[in-house]
C-alpha positions in Angstrom: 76.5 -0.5 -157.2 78.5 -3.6 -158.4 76.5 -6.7 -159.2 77.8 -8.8 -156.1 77.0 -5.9 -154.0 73.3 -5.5 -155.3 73.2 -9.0 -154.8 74.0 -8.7 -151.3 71.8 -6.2 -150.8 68.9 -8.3 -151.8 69.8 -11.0 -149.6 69.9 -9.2 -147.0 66.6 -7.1 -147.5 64.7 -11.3 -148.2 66.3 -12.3 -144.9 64.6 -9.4 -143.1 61.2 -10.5 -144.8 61.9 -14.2 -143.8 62.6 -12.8 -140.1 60.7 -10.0 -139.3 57.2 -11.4 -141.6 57.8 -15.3 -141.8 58.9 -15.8 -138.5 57.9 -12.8 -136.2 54.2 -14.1 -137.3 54.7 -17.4 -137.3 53.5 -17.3 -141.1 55.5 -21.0 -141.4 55.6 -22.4 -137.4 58.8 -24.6 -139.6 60.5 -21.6 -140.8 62.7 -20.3 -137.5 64.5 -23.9 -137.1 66.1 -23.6 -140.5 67.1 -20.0 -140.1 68.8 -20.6 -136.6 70.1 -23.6 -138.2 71.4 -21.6 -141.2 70.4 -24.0 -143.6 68.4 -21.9 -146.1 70.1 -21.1 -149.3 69.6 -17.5 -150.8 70.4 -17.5 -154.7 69.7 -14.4 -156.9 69.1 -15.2 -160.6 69.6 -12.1 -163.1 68.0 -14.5 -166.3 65.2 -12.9 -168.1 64.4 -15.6 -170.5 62.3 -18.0 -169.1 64.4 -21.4 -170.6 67.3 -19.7 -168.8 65.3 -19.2 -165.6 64.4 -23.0 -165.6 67.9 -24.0 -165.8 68.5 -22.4 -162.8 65.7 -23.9 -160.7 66.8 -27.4 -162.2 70.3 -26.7 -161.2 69.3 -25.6 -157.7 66.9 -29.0 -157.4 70.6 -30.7 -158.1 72.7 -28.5 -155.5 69.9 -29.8 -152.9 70.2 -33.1 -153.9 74.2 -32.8 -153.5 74.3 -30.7 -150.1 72.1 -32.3 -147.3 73.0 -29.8 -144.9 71.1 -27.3 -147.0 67.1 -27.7 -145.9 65.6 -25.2 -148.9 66.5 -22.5 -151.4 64.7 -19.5 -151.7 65.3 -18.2 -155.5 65.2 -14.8 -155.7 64.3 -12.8 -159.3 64.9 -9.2 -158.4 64.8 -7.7 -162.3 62.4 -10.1 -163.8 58.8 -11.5 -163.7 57.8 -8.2 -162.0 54.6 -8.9 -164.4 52.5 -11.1 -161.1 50.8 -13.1 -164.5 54.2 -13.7 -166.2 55.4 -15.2 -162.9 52.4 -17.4 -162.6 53.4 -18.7 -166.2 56.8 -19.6 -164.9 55.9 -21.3 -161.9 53.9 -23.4 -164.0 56.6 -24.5 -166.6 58.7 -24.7 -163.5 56.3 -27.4 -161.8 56.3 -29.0 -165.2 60.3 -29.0 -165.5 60.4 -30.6 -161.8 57.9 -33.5 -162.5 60.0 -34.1 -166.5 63.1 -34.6 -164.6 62.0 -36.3 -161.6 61.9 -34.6 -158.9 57.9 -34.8 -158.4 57.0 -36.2 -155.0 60.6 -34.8 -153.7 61.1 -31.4 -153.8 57.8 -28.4 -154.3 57.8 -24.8 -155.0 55.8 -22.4 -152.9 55.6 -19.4 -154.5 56.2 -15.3 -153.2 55.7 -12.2 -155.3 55.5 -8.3 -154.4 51.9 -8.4 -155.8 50.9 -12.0 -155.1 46.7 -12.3 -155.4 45.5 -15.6 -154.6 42.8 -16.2 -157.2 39.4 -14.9 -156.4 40.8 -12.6 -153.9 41.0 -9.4 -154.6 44.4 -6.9 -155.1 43.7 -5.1 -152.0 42.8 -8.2 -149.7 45.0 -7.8 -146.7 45.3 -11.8 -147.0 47.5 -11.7 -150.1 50.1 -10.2 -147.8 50.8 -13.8 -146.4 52.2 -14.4 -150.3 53.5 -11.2 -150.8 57.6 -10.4 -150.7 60.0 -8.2 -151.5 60.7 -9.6 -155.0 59.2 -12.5 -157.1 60.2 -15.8 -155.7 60.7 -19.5 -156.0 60.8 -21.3 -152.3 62.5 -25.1 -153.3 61.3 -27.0 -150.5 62.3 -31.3 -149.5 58.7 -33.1 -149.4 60.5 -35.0 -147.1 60.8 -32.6 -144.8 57.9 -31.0 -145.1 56.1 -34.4 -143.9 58.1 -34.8 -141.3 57.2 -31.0 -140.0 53.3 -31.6 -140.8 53.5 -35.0 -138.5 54.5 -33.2 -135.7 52.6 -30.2 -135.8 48.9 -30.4 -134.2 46.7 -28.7 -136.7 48.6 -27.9 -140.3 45.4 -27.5 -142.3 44.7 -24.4 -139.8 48.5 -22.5 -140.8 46.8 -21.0 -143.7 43.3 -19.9 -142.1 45.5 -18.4 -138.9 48.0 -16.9 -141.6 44.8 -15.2 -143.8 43.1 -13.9 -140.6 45.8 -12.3 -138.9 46.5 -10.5 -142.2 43.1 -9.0 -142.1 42.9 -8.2 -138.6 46.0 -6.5 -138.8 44.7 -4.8 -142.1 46.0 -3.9 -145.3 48.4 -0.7 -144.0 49.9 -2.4 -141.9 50.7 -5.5 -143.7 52.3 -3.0 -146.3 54.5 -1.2 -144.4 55.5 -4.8 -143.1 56.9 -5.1 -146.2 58.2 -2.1 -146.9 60.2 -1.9 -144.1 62.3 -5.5 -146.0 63.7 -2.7 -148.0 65.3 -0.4 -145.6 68.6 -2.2 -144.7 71.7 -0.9 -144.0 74.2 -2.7 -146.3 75.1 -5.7 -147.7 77.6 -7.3 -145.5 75.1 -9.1 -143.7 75.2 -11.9 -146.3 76.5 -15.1 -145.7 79.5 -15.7 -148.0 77.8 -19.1 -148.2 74.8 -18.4 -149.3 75.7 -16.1 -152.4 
């Protein structure tokens, strides 16, 4: 399978874990106007070294600040930082890069990961499911936005506490074959030519 195609493919599969997990459970109440919208941007980054991994969140923190139409990126690492501790490390350097060059107080990153454990939780607590996607992740987010979506929503602090005990109500099965079913998809072509 080509690159562009692979590519595709992983698109595709996030975009059925943004609509059939994010959205179908109302994970982020904020998350189904963007889709419909079609103003999230998908980017796959193949970069295994971390300096080169930066670059590209740094350049994508740029792209958002030059398309307004675009609401968030969801940066998507499908052949590196498979290591959940190694990813944890990035994020880090990543939050660091963001506040060197500025863009602290206007754009976050929320982060996803296959094996996402929040700390003190344990692996096999159904609540890391809320964190937990098909491939490690960086979510670029507009704090702008985001304080414009908490304004008008009744009760934000509850999101996460609602999120955490629906995953353990539904229990750890389920939420796992939740996400296993990202990976079954039937080709690429889905992909907006856009959002490559």
């Amino acid at each position: 399978m080509s690159n562009q195609n692979n590519d595709q493919r992983v698109i595709a599969q996030t975009k059925k874990w943004v609509e059939t997990v994010i959205i179908s459970h109302n994970y982020c109440p904020f998350a189904r106007r963007e889709v419909e919208r079609g103003s999230v941007r998908y980017r796959v980054v193949h970069e295994t070294e971390f300096n080169s991994l930066l670059k590209d969140v740094f350049h994508e923190c740029v792209y958002l600040d030059q398309n307004a139409d675009t609401e968030t990126t969801l940066i998507i690492f499908p052949e590196n930082l498979e290591n959940f501790n190694l990813f944890l490390d990035c994020l880090l350097l990543a939050e660091e890069l963001l506040a060197q060059q500025g863009y602290e107080g206007k754009y976050q990153i929320a982060s996803f990961h296959p094996d996402y454990t929040f700390q003190g939780s344990e692996s096999d607590d159904a609540a890391n499911y809320t964190n937990r996607s098909p491939y490690p992740m960086f979510h670029l987010i507009r704090e702008a936005s985001v304080q414009r979506a908490v304004e008008h929503h009744p009760d934000p602090e509850s999101i996460p506490e609602r999120n955490v005990a629906f995953a353990r109500e539904q229990g750890m099965e389920t939420m796992k074959a939740l996400l296993e079913e990202c990976y079954e998809i039937d080709g690429a072509n889905k992909v907006d030519k856009d959002h490559e």
